[in-house]
N, C-alpha and C positions, 0 to 999 in steps of 0.2 A: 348875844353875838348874832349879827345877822348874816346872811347872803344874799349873794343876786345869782337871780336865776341862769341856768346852762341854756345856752342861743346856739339853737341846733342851725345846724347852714342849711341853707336851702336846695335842693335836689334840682342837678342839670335839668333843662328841657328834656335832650337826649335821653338824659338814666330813666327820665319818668316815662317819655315815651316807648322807651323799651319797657318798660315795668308792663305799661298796658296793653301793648304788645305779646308779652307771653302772658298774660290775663287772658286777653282775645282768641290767642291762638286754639284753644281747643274749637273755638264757635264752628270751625274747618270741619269737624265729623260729624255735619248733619245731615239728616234723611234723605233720603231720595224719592223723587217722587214724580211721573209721569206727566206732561200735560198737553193740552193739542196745544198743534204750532201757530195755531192765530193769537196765543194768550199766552206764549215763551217769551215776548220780546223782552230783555233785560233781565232773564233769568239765567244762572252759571250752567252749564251743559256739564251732568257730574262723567258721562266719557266720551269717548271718541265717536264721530257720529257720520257713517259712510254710505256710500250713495248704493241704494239696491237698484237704481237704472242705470243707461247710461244717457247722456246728453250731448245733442239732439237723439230723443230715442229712434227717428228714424231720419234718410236721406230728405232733405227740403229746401225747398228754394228760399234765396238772401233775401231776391228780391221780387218784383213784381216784373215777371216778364214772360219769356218764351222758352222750353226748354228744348235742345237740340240737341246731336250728334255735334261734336266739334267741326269734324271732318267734313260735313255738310253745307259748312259753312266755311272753308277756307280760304275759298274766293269770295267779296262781296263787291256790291250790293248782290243776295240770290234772294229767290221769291222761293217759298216752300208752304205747303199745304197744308193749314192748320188741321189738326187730326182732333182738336176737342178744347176744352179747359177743365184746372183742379184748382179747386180755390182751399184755400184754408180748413180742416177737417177732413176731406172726402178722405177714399180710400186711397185712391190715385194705384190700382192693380195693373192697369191697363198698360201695357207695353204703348212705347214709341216705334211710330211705325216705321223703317228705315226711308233716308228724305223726307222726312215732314216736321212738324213742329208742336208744342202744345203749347196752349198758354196757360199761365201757373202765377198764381197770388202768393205773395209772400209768406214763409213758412206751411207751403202747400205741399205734400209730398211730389218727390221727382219721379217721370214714370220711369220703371227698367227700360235702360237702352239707352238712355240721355244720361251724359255726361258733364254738359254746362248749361248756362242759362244765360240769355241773352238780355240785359236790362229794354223793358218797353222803351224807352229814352233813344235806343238804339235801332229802333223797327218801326216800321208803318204797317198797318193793318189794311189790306185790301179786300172786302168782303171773308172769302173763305180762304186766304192766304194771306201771308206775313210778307214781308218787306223786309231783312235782315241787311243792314249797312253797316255794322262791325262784327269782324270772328272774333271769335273766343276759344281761351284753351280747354284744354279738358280740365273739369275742375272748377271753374271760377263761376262765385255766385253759387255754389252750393255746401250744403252743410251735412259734413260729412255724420254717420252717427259714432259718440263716444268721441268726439274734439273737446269739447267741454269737462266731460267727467267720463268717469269707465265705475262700471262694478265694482264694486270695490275699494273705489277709491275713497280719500280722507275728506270728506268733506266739513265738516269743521270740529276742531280736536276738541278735549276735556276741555275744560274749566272757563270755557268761552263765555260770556255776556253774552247774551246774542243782542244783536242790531238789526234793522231795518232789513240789511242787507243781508244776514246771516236767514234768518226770516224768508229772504226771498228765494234763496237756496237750497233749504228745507222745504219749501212748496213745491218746486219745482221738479224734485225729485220724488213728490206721490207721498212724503210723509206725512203723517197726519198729528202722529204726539212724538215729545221728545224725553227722555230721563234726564232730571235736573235736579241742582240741592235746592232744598226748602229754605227759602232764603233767610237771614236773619229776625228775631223777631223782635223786637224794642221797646220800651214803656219811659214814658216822659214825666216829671213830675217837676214842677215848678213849686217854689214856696214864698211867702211872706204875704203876712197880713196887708199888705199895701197894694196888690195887685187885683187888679181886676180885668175881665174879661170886654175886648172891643164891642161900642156900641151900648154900652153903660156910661152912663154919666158917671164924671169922677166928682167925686167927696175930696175935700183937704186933706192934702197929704196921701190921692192915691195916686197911683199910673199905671197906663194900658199893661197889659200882661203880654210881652211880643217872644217872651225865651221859648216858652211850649210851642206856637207856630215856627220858629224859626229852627227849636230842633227838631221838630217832626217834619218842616221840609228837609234841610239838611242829613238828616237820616233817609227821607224817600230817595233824595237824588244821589245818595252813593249805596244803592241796591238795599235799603234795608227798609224791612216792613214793620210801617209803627201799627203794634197792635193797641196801645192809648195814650192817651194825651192826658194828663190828671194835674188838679193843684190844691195844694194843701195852704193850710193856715199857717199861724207858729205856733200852734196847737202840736205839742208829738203827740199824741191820740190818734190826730187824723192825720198826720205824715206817718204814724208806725200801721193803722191800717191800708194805707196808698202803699207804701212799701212792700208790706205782705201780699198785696192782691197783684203786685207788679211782677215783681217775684215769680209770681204762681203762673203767671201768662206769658211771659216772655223771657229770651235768651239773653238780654241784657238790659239795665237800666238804667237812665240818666237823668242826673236831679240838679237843679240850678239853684241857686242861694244857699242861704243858711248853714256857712263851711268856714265860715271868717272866726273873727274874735271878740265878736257884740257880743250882747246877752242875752240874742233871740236867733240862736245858729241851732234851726230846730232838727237839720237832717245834724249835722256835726252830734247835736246833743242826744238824737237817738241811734245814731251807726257806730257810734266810736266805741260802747260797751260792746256793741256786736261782733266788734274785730278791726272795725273800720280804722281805715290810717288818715290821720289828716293834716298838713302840715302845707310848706309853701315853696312853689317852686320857683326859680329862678329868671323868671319871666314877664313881661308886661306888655299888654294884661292879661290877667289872669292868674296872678301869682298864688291864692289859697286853693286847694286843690284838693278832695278827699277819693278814697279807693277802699270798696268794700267787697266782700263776696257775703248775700245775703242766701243758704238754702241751695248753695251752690250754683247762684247765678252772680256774675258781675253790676255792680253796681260804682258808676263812674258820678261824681260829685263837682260839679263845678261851681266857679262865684256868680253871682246871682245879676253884676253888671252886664247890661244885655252884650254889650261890645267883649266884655271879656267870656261870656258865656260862648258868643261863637268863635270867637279867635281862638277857644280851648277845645272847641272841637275841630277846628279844621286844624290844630299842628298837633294835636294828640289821638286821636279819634280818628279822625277823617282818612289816611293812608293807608291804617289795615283793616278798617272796615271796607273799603277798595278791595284791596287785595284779599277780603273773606268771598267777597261779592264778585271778583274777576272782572274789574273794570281795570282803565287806565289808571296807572300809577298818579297822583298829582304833580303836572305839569310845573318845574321849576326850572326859573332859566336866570341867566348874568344878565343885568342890564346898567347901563350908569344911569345915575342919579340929575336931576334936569337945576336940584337944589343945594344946598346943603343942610344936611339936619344932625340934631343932636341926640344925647340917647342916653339916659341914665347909669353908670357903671354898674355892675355886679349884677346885671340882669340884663337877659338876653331880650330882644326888645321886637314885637313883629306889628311896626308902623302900617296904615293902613294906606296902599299906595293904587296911582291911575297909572296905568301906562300910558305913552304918549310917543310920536313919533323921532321925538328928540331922546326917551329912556324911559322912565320912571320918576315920576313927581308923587309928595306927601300929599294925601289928603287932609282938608282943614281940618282941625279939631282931632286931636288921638286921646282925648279922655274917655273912662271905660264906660260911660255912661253914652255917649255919641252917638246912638244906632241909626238915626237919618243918615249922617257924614258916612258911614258905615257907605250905604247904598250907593253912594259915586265912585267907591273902590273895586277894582278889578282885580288886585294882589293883593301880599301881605309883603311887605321889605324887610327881607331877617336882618338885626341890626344884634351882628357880634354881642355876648357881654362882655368885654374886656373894651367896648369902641365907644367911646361918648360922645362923639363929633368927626361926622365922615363931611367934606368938600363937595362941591357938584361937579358930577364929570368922577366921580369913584366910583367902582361896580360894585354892586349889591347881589347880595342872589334873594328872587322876587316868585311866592308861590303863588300860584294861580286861581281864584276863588271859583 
C-alpha cells in the first residue's frame, strides 16, 4: 500500500516576514559606543543629544555692512563718522561711539551700543565717513544670541541616523564625539560549485558570482556593517567551517543558494539538522527560503538566483534592518500601471518595475536569473496573490529599491 506524500502550503510573504522580524528584533540591544562626529555620519544616536551652547553664541552681524544706532539714522541720506571695522573673529569689545558708525564683516561681532546694521549696498564710504541712504529699525541684520538653539535644547533625539546635516549641527555646537549603537554586524556567504569570482575566466558551466557583492552592498546601504564576504563549495566541510567562523564574528548571517530540492543544497543539507526550517514561501521570486539560529546568532538562507536573492532581501530583510539602523522606512507608494500584466495565482508576485511619468511600467524579462534587467529597475510591483492579470491604468502599490 502506498502514499503520497503531505504538501505542506506554503507561508504568506507577510507571516514570513514577521517570522524575521521578531528573529531580528533582539539585534536592538546593542552596545554603545562613543565616536567623534567627523566619523558618526550614518550611525543610530543611542540618546538624546542637546546643545551645551547657544546659537549664534554671540551678537553678529547678517551682513557685510555698517553698524549703527537706529535712531541715528532716521532721517537719510546722513553722513556719520566711521569709528573703526570688526571683521569676522575679532573681539569686537569696543563700544559704538554715540553718532558714528562701524564697519563690520558678516558674522563679525556687534559692538555694544549698536542695534542694527545697515547693508553696504545701502552706503557709500567717504574716506573716514559713511554715506547712510536707508534707516533701519532696531534689530534688523543682526543675530541675536540663542535664535537658533538655547542650552538645553534637543538637538537631535535618540535613535537618529545621522545625515549630513545632523553632522553639521553637532559641529556647530563645539561637540566633538557622540554616543551611538554599534551598528549591525553581518557575514555573507554564497555557495555552489559554479561560481566564481569577477575577472576569472569562466570554464563551462560557470558564472560570475554577483549574490556576495550585491549582498554586502545592499547590507552597507541600509546601515549594516558587513564584517565578510565568504564562498563555499557544495562541499559541507567548507560551508559548516564558513558557517562556524560566521557565526563567531557577526550578529547575523546570510547565505544564498543551496535551500531548494536538488541534490547539492549544501547550506539546506547542513543547517536543517542544526534546527534550521526550510521550506517555501508564497512568493515569486524567491519562493525556497530557510531560517536558522546557529550559536545564537540568526542565520537568513535565501535561493541562490541572483534576481531572487535580492528581491528576498529587500521584501524580507530590508525594512527592519531599517528600522534596527534608524533609517527611513522603505518608501512605498500607489501608482497605475502604464501596461497590463499578468501574475501567477497562489503567489504573491514582486515584478521588477521603472517608474515613469505616465505610472509604473514592467521591466523586460522577470525571470529569477535576470540580474542585468534587474539594473533598469527602480521598484518592485507587489502583485496580490489571489491577482493573475491586472489591466493598464489599475494601481499597484510599488516599493522603492
Amino acid at each position: 500500500m502506498s502514499s503520497r506524500p503531505v504538501r505542506i502550503p506554503a507561508r504568506s510573504v507577510d507571516e514570513y516576514r514577521d517570522t524575521i522580524e521578531r528573529l531580528l528584533r533582539p539585534l536592538a540591544a546593542r552596545a554603545i559606543e562613543s565616536v567623534p562626529v567627523p566619523r558618526a555620519l550614518g550611525r543610530q544616536l543611542s540618546e538624546d543629544v542637546r546643545s551645551p551652547v547657544e546659537l549664534p553664541v554671540f551678537r553678529n552681524s547678517a551682513m557685510d555692512g555698517y553698524a549703527v544706532r537706529a535712531d541715528s539714522i532716521a532721517v537719510t541720506p546722513v553722513t556719520l563718522p566711521m569709528a573703526g571695522v570688526v571683521a569676522a573673529g575679532d573681539a569686537g569689545r569696543d563700544p559704538l561711539p554715540p553718532g558714528a558708525a562701524v564697519k563690520v564683516m558678516t558674522g563679525a561681532p556687534i559692538p555694544p551700543g549698536a542695534d542694527c546694521v545697515v547693508p553696504v549696498e545701502d552706503t557709500r564710504a567717504e574716506g573716514a565717513q559713511v554715506v547712510i541712504d536707508r534707516g533701519r529699525s532696531a534689530g534688523e541684520f543682526i543675530r541675536e544670541p540663542g535664535t537658533d538653539v538655547r542650552v538645553g535644547d534637543l538637538l537631535v533625539p535618540a535613535a537618529t541616523a545621522l545625515t549630513p546635516r545632523h553632522i553639521a549641527a553637532l559641529a556647530a555646537v563645539g561637540l566633538a564625539e557622540v554616543p551611538v549603537f554599534a551598528p549591525v554586524r553581518a557575514a555573507v556567504i554564497t555557495t555552489g560549485d559554479e561560481l566564481v569570482p569577477a575577472g576569472q575566466p569562466l570554464r563551462p558551466g560557470q558564472i560570475y558570482n554577483s549574490n556576495g557583492i550585491a549582498l554586502a552592498a545592499a547590507l552597507r546601504a541600509n546601515g549594516v556593517t558587513v564584517v565578510s564576504v565568504e564562498h563555499s563549495t557544495d562541499d559541507p566541510d567548507v560551508f559548516r567551517r564558513l558557517i562556524t567562523a560566521a557565526t563567531g564574528s557577526a550578529d547575523l548571517v546570510f547565505t544564498s543558494g543551496g535551500v531548494s530540492k536538488g541534490d547539492f543544497e549544501v547550506v539546506k543539507d547542513v543547517l536543517a539538522p542544526m534546527g534550521g526550517e526550510f521550506g517555501s514561501v508564497a512568493v515569486q521570486p524567491g519562493g525556497p527560503q530557510g531560517l536558522t539560529v546557529v550559536d545564537g546568532v540568526p542565520v537568513l538562507s535565501f535561493p541562490g538566483n541572483p534576481v531572487s536573492t535580492m528581491v528576498s532581501f529587500e521584501v524580507f530583510a530590508r525594512p527592519i534592518l531599517r528600522r534596527l539602523a534608524g533609517l527611513e522606512p522603505v518608501l512605498t507608494r500607489e501608482l497605475p500601471l502604464t501596461e497590463p500584466v499578468r501574475s501567477p495565482g497562489g503567489r504573491r508576485q514582486f515584478l521588477r518595475g521603472r517608474v515613469t511619468d505616465a505610472g509604473v511600467e514592467s521591466v523586460s524579462g522577470q525571470g529569477s536569473h535576470l540580474v542585468a534587467a534587474m539594473a533598469w529597475a527602480d521598484v518592485l510591483i507587489d502583485i496580490a496573490a489571489e491577482t493573475t492579470e491586472l489591466p493598464a491604468g489599475a494601481t499597484v502599490r510599488v516599493l522603492s529599491l
